[in-house]
Residue frames as qw, qx, qy, qz and C-alpha x, y, z in Angstrom:
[[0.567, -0.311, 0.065, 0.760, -3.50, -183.03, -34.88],
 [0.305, 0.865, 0.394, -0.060, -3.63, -179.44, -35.96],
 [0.468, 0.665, 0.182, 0.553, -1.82, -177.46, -37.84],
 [0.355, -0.676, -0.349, 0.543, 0.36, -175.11, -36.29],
 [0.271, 0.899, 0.310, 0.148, -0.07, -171.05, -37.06],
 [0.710, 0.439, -0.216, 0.506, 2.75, -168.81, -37.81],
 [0.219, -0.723, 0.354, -0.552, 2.65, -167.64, -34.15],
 [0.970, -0.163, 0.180, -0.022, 3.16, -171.17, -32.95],
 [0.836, 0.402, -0.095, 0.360, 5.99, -171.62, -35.32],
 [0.178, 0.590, -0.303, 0.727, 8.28, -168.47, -33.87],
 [0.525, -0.478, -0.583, 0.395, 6.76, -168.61, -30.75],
 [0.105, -0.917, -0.364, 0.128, 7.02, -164.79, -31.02],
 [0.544, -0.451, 0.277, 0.652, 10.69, -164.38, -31.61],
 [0.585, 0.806, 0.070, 0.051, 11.62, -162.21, -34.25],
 [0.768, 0.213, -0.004, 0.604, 15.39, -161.78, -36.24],
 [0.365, -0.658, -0.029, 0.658, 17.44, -158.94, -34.83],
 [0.432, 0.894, -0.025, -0.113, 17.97, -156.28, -37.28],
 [0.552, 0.656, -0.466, 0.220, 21.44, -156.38, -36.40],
 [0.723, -0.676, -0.141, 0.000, 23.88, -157.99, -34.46],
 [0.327, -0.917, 0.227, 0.011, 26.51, -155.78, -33.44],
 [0.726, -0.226, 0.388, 0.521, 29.31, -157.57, -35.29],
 [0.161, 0.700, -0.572, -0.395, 31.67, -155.41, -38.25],
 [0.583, -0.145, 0.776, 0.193, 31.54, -157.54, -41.19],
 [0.488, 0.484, -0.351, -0.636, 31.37, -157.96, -45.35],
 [0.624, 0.019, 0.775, 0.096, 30.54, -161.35, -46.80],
 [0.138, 0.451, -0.627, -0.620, 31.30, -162.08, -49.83],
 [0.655, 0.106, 0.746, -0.059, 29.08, -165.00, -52.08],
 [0.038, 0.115, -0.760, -0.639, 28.99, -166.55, -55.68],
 [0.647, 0.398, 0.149, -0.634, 25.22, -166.35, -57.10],
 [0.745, 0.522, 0.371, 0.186, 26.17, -168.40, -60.63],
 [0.757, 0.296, 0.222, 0.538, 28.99, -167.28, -63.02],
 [0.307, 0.533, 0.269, 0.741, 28.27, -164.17, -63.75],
 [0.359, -0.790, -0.021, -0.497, 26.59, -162.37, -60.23],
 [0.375, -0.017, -0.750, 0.544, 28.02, -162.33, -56.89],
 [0.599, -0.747, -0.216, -0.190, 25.96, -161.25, -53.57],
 [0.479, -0.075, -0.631, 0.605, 27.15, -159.38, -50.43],
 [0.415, -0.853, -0.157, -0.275, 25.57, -158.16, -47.43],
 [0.122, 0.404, -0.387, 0.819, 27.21, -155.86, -44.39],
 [0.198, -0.882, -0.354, -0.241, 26.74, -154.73, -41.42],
 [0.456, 0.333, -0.169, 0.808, 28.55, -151.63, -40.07],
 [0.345, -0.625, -0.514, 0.475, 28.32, -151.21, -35.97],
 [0.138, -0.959, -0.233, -0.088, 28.16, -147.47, -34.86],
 [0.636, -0.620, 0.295, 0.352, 31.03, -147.85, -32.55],
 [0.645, 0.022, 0.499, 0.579, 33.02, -148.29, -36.22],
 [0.263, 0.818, 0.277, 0.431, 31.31, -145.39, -38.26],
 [0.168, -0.972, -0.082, -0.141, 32.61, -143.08, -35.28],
 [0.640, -0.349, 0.350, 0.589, 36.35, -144.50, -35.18],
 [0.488, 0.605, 0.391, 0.493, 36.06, -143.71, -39.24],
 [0.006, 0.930, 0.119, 0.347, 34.84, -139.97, -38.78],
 [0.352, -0.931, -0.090, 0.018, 37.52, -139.59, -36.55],
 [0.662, -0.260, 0.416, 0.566, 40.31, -140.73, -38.10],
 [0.258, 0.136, 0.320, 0.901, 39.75, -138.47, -40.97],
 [0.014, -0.712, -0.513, 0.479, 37.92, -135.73, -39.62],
 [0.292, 0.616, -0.039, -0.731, 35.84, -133.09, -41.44],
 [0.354, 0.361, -0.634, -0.584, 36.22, -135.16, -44.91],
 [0.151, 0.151, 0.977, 0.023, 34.46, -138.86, -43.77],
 [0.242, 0.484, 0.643, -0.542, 31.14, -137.04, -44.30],
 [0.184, 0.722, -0.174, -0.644, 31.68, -135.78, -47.30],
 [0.027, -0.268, 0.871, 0.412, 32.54, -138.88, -48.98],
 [0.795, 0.189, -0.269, -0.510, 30.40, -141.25, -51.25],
 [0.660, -0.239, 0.692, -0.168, 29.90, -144.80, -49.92],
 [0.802, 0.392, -0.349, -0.285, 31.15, -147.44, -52.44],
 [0.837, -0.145, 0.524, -0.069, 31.96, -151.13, -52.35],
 [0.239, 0.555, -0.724, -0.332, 35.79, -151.78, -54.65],
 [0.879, -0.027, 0.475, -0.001, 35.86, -155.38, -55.90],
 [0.285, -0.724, 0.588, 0.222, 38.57, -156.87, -56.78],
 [0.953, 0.207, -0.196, -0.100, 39.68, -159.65, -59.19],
 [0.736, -0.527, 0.320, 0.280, 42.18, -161.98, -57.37],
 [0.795, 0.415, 0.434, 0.090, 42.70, -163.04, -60.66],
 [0.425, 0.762, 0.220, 0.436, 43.37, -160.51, -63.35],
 [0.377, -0.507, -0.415, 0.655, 43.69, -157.26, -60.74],
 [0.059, -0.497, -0.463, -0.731, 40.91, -155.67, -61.85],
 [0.118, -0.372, -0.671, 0.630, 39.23, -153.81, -59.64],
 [0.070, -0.452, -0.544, -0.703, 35.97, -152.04, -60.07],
 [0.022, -0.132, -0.437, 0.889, 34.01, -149.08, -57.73],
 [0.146, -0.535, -0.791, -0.259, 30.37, -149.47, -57.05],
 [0.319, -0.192, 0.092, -0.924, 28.61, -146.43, -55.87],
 [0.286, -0.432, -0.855, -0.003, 25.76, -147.87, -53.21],
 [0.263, -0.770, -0.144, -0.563, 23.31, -146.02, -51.52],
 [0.067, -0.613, 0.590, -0.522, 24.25, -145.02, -47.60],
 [0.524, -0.261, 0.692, -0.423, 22.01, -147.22, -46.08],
 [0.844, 0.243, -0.443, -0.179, 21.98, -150.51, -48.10],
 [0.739, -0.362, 0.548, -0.148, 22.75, -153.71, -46.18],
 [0.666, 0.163, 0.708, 0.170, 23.03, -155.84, -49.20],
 [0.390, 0.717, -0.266, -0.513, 24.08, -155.41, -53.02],
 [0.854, 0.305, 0.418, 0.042, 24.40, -157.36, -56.01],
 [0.178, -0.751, 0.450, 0.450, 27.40, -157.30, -58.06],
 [0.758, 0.646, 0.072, -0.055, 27.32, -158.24, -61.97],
 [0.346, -0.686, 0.544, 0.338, 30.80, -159.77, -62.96],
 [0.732, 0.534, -0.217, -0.363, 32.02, -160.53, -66.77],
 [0.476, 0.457, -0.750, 0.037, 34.57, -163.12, -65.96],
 [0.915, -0.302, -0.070, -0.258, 34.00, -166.84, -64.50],
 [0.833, -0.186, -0.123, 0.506, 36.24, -169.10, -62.50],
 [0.251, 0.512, -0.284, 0.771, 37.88, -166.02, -61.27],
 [0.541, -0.140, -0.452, 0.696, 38.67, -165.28, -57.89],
 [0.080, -0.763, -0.292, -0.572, 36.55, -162.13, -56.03],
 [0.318, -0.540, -0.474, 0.618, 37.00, -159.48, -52.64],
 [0.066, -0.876, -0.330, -0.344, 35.11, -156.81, -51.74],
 [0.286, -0.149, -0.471, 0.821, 36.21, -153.81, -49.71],
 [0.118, -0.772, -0.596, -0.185, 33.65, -151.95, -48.31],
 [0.381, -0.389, -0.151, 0.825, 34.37, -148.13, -47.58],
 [0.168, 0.910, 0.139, -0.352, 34.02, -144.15, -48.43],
 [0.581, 0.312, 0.160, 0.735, 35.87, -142.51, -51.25],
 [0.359, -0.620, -0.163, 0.679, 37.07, -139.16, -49.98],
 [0.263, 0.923, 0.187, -0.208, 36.84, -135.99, -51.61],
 [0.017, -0.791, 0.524, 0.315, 40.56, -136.00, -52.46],
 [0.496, 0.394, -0.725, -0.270, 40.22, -139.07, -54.21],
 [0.006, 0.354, -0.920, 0.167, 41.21, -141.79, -51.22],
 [0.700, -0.223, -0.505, -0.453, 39.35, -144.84, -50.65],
 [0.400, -0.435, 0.653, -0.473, 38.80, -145.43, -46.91],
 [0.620, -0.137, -0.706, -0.315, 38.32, -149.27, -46.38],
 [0.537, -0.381, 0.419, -0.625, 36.02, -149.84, -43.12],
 [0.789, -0.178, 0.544, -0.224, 35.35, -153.82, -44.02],
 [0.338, 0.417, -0.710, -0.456, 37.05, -156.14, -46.37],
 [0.746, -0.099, 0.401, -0.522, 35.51, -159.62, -47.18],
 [0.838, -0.123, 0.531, -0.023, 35.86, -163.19, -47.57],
 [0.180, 0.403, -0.579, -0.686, 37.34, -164.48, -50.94],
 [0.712, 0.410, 0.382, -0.424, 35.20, -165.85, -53.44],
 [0.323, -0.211, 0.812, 0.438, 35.77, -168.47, -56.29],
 [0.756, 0.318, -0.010, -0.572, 32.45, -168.13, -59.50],
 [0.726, 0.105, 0.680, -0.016, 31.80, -171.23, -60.80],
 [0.111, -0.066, 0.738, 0.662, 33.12, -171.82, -64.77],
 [0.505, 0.461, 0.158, -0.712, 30.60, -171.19, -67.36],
 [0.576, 0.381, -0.627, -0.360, 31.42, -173.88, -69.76],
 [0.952, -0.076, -0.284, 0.078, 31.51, -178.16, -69.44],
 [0.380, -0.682, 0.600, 0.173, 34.20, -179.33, -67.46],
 [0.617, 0.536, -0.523, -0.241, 37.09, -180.90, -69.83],
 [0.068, 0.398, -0.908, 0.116, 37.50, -183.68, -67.39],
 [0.849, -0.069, -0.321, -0.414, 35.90, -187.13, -67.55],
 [0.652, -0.300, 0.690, -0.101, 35.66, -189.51, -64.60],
 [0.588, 0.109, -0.778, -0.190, 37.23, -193.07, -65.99],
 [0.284, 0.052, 0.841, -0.457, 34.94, -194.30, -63.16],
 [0.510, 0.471, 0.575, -0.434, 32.34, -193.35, -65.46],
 [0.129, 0.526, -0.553, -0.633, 33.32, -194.40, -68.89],
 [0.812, 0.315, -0.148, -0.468, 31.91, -196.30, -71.37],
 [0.833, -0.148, 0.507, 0.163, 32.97, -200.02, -71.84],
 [0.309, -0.357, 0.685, 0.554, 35.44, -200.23, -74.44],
 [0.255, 0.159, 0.927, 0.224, 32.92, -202.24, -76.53],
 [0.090, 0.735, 0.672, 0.007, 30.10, -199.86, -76.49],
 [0.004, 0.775, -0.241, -0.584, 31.96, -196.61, -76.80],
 [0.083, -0.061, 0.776, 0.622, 33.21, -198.41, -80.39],
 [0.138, 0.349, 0.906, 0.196, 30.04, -199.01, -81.09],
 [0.118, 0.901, 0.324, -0.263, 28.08, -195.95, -80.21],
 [0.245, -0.741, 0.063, 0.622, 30.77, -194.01, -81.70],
 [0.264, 0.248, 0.751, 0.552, 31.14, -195.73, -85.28],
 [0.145, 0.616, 0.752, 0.183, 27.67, -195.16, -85.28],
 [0.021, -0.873, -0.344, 0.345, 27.32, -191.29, -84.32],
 [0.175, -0.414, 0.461, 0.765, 30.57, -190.75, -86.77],
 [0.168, 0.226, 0.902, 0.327, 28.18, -192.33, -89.45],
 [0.176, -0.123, -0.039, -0.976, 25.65, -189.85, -89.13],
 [0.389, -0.433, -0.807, -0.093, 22.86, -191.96, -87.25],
 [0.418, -0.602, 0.005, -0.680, 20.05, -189.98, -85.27],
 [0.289, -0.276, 0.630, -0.666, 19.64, -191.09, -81.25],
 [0.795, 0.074, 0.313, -0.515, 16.96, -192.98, -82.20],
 [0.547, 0.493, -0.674, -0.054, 19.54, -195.26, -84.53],
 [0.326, 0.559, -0.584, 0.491, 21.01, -195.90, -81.95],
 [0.180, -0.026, 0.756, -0.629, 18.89, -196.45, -79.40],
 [0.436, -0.307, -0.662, -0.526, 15.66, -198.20, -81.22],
 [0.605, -0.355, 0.229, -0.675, 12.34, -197.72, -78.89],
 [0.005, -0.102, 0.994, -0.022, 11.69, -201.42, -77.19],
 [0.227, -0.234, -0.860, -0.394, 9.35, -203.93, -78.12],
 [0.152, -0.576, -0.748, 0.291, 5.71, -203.37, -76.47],
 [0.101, -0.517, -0.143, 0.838, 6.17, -199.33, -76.29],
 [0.442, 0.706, 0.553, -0.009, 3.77, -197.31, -77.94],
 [0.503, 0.238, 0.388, 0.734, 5.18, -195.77, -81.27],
 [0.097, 0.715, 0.166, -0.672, 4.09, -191.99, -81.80],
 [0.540, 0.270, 0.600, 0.525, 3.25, -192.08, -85.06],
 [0.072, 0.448, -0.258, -0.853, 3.73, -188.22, -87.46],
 [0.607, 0.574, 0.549, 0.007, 1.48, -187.96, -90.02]]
């Protein structure tokens, strides 16, 4: 059986650049970063320019995000043709939407796509403990005496008989 090469694998197909759909997605990276890619048909850049003619060209593409949370909201200058941007947020477990639009020379912010909400994941333990997975009664007293008592891991848990000892010189 042989191995098959990476024209075998595709058969030749390749991923569309785009596919013709208006759309912002929103995703959580880890606490502190979100991810979103676009993509933003023709047919929609030329409703834009015509609903505020002479000033859509003039504007500066940027991408607001939002805390559900707080309602903070922060403007990201992106470049025109970016598909995809990373987005650096200082608060966790917090609620996130993007709008994706132009800011107009008089100030306004046109929004052309808004996107999904997002939830970051907490940055700390969680403060709840399954009691599916608790300690027997008996052996939580016991391990705990013993870690209030100042006893190292190895107190507490002595290596077993047979295992070879690492021995410090």
């Amino acid at each position: 059986m042989h191995a098959p090469d990476r024209h075998e694998l595709n058969a030749g197909w390749m991923l569309p650049r785009s596919y013709g759909v208006d759309r912002l997605v929103l995703m959580p990276c880890d606490p502190h970063k979100l991810f979103t890619y676009w993509e933003i048909t023709p047919q929609l850049e030329k409703e834009m320019s015509a609903f505020y003619p002479g000033t859509w060209e003039m504007g500066r593409t940027m991408l607001k995000l939002l805390n559900l949370d707080t309602g903070n909201e922060e403007k990201i200058a992106i470049e025109v043709f970016a598909t995809s941007w990373y987005l650096d947020v200082t608060d966790a477990d917090q609620s996130y939407q993007a709008h994706l639009g132009r800011e107009l020379p008089d100030g306004t912010f046109a929004t052309m796509l808004t996107s999904n909400t997002v939830r970051t994941p907490r940055d700390s333990l969680s403060s709840v403990i399954d009691p599916r997975w608790r300690m027997f009664a008996f052996w939580q007293h016991r391990y705990n005496r013993k870690i209030m008592c100042g006893y190292s891991s190895y107190d507490i848990f002595p290596a077993k008989q047979g295992a070879k000892e690492v021995q410090s010189e």
